[in-house]
C-alpha positions in Angstrom: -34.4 12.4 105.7 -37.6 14.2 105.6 -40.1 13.6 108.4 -43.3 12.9 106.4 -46.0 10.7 105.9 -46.8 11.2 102.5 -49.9 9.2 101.4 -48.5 8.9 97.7 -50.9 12.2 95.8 -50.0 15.2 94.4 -52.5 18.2 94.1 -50.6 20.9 91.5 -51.5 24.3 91.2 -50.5 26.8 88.0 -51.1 27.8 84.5 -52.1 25.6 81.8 -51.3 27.5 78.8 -50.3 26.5 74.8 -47.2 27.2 73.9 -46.1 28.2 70.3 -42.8 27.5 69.5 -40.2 28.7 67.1 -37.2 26.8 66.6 -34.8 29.3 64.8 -30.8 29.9 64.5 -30.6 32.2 67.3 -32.4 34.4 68.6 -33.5 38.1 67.3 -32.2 41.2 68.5 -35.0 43.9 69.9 -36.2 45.3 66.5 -34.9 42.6 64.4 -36.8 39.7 62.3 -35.1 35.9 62.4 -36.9 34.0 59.2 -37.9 30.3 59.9 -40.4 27.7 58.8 -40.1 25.5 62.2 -43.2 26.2 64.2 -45.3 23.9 65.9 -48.1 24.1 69.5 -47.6 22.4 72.4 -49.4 21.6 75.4 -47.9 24.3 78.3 -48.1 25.8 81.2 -45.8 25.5 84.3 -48.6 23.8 86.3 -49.6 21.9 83.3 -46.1 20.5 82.7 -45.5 19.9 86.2 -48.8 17.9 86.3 -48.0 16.1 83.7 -44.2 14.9 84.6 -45.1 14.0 88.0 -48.2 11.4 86.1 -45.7 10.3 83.8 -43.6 9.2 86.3 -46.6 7.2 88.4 -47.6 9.7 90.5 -51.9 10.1 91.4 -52.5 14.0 90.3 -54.9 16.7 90.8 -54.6 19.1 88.7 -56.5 22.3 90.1 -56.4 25.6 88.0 -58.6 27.5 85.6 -59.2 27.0 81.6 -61.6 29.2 79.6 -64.0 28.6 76.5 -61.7 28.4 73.7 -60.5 26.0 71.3 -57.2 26.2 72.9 -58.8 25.3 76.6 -60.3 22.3 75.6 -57.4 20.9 73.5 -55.2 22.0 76.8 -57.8 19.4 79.0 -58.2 16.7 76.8 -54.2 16.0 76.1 -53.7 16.8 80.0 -56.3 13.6 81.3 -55.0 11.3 78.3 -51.4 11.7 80.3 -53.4 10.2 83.1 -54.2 13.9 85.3 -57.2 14.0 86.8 -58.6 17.2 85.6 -61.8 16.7 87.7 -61.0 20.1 89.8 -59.3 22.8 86.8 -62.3 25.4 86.9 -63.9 25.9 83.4 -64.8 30.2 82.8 -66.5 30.3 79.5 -66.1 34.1 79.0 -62.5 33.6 79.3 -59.6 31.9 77.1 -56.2 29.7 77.6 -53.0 31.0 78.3 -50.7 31.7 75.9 -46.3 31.8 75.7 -45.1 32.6 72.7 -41.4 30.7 72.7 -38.5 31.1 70.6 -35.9 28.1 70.7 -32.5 28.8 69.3 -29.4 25.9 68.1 -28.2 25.9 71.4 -31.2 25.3 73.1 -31.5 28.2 74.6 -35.1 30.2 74.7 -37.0 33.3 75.3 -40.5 33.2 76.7 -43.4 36.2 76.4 -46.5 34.6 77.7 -50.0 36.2 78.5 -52.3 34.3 81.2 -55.3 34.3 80.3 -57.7 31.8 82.2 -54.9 31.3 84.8 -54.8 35.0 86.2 -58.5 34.7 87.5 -58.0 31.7 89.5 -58.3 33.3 93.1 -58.4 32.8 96.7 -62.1 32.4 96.7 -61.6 29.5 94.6 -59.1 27.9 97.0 -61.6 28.5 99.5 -64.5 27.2 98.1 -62.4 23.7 97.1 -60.8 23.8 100.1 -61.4 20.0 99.7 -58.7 19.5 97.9 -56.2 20.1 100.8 -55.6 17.2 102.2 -52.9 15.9 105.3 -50.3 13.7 103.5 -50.4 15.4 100.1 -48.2 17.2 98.1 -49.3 20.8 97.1 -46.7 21.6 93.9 -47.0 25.2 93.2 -45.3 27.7 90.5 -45.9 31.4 90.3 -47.5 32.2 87.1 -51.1 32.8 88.6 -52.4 35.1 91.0 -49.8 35.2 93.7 -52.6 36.5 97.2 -54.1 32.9 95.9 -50.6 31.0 95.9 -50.0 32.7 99.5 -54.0 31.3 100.5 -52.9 27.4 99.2 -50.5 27.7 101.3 -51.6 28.8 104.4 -54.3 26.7 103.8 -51.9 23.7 102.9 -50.1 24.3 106.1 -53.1 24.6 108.1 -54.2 20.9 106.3 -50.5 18.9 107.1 -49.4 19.2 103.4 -46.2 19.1 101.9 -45.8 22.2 100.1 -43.4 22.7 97.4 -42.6 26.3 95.3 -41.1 26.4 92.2 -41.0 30.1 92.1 -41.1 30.6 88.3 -41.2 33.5 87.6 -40.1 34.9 90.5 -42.0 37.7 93.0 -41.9 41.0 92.3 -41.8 41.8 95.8 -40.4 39.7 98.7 -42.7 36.8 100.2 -44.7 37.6 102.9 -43.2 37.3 106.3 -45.4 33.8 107.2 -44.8 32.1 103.4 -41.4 30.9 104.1 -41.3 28.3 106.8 -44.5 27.2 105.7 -42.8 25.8 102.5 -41.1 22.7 102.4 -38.8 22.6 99.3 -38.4 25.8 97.1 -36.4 25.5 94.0 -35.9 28.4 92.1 -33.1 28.5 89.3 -29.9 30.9 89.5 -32.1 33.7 88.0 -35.1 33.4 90.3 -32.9 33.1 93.2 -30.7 36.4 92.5 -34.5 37.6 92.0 -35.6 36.2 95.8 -32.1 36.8 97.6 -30.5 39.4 95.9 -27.3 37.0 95.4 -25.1 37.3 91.5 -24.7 33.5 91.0 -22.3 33.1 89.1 -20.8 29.7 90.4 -21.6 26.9 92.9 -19.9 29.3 95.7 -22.5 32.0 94.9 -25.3 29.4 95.1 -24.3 28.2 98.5 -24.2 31.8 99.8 -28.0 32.0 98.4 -29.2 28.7 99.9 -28.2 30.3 103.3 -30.2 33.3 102.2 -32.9 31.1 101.7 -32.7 29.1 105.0 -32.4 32.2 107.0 -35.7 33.1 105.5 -37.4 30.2 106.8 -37.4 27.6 103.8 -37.0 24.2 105.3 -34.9 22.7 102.0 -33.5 25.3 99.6 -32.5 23.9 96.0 -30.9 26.3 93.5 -30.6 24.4 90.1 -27.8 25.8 88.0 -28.4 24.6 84.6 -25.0 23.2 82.6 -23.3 23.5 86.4 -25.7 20.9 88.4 -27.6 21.8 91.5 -26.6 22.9 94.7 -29.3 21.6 97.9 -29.6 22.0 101.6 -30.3 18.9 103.3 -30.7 18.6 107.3 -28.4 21.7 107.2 -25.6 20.1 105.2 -25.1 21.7 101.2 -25.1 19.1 98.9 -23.5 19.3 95.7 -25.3 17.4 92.3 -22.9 17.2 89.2 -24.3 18.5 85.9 -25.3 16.0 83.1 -24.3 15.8 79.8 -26.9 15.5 77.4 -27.2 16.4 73.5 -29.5 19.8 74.4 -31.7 20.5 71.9 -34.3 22.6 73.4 -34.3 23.8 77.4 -38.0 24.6 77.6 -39.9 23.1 80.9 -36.7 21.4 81.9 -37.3 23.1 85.5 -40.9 22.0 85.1 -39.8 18.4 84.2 -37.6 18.3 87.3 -40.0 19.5 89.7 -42.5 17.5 88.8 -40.3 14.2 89.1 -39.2 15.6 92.6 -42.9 15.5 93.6 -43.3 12.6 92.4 -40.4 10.7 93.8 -41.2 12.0 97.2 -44.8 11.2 96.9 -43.8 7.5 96.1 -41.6 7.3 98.8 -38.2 7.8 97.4 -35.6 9.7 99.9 -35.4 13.2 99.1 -31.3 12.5 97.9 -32.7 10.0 95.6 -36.0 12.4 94.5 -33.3 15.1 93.3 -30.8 12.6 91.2 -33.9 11.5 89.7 -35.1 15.4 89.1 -32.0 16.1 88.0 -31.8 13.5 85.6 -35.2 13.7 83.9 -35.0 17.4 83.9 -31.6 17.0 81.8 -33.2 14.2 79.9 -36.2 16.7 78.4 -33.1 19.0 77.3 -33.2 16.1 74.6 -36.6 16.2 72.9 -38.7 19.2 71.6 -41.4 21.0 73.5 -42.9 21.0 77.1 -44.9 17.8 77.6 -43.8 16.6 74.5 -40.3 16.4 75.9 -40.7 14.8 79.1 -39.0 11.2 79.7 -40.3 7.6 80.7 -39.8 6.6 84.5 -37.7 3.6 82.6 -36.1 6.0 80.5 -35.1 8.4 83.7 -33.7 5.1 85.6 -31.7 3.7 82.8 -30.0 7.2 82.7 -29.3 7.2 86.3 -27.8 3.7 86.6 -25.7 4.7 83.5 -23.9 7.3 85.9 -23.7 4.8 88.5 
């Protein structure tokens, strides 16, 4: 049980980026070229996707981040409000342009990402500051790592300050550990096995290994600790008690913003009242749902669509 009074909105923070995808047979080697004719744009970003899941799933979101002049930008705004964000508060710099990840998909599924910020690297603590507005008691604040990371740390202390409810999906993960005050000022942090090896230092390998870096994680002050482990489930901490989630099997077609997907429908779950045991199978589900479907927002599932899934496994 989480003691919270959530007052049902969600203010994310991250990139908004376009993403160009390849979908190829596998994946080149360094210094090889892989032929193919499958290429399409999508909308992007970690924040952006996480924005957009937690709206699709009935959520009210604020979207607050940083878009530039380009053709690309204003695409990136228009498609993120018709998904029902409000994109009142995602700063406009004129001399500046989108984000951009350049993703190749292969048969399995499986991807590699090289992405270059743009926009979203000059979003910065003076910006928190000066909509400090936007932090609000009874809100989530749903945060990734792909922009400036002193003005991550700022929403934060600034969130905890405010009587927000602060959740870190630390994609991609810190180059250098978080500082000493971050931690029990977070709420739920979900990295993946890769990001948590990165933050703990722990080879997971299993769900053995995950549990040995959830406690890694809890004795660094985060309150609820959630490793997701891909094709093997997710592993969570809940009022000191490691809970085990069983993967699901889905037709994967294409894994990017899976993560994304499920964080988003965690915030939103939560934000709507749903317990946090509940919030996670529903994560869990829609995040293995957007395995199904092409793309980042492209692929992320229905609220009906997640449900029917769920009471399937029932």
């Amino acid at each position: 049980m989480i003691d919270f009074e959530f007052n049902g909105e969600i203010l994310c923070m991250g990139s908004i980026n376009m993403d160009l995808v390849m979908v190829m047979d596998r994946l080149p080697e360094p210094g090889e070229t892989v032929v193919t004719d499958n290429f399409n744009t999508y909308p992007g970003g970690k924040g952006g996707n996480q924005a957009v899941t937690a709206a699709v799933q009935g959520a009210k979101v604020k979207m607050f981040s940083k878009l530039g002049g380009d053709g690309f930008s204003k695409e990136l705004l228009e498609k993120m409000a018709s998904r029902g964000v409000d994109t009142s508060r995602i700063l406009i710099d004129r001399e500046k342009t989108a984000g951009i990840a350049i993703i190749r998909v292969d048969s399995k599924g499986q991807n590699s990402i090289s992405f270059t910020p743009g926009s979203n690297a000059f979003l910065t603590p003076g910006d928190v500051l000066e909509n400090s507005d936007l932090f609000v008691p009874g809100r989530i604040l749903l945060l990734t790592m792909e922009i400036n990371l002193e003005t991550i740390y700022h929403a934060i202390r600034l969130a905890g300050q405010r009587g927000m409810f602060v959740i870190v999906d630390p994609a991609p993960a810190p180059s250098r550990p978080f500082p000493a005050d971050i931690p029990p000022l977070v709420d739920v942090i979900k990295p993946n096995e890769s990001e948590a090896r990165a933050i703990t230092g722990v080879e997971i390998k299993n769900k053995a290994d995950a549990k040995v870096a959830i406690e890694r994680l809890k004795k660094m002050g985060f309150k609820l600790p959630v490793i997701t482990l891909g094709d093997k489930g997710l592993v969570a901490c809940i009022e000191d008690r490691i809970v085990e989630f069983p993967p699901l099997s889905v037709e994967c077609i294409d894994t990017t913003a899976a993560g994304d997907v499920f964080s988003g429908t965690l915030a939103a779950s939560l934000a709507q009242g749903c317990s946090i045991e509940r919030s996670l199978e529903l994560a869990n589900c829609a995040g293995a749902l957007s395995t199904t479907i092409a793309g980042a927002q492209t692929s992320i599932p229905s609220p009906e669509r997640v449900r029917q899934f769920m009471d399937k496994r029932v």
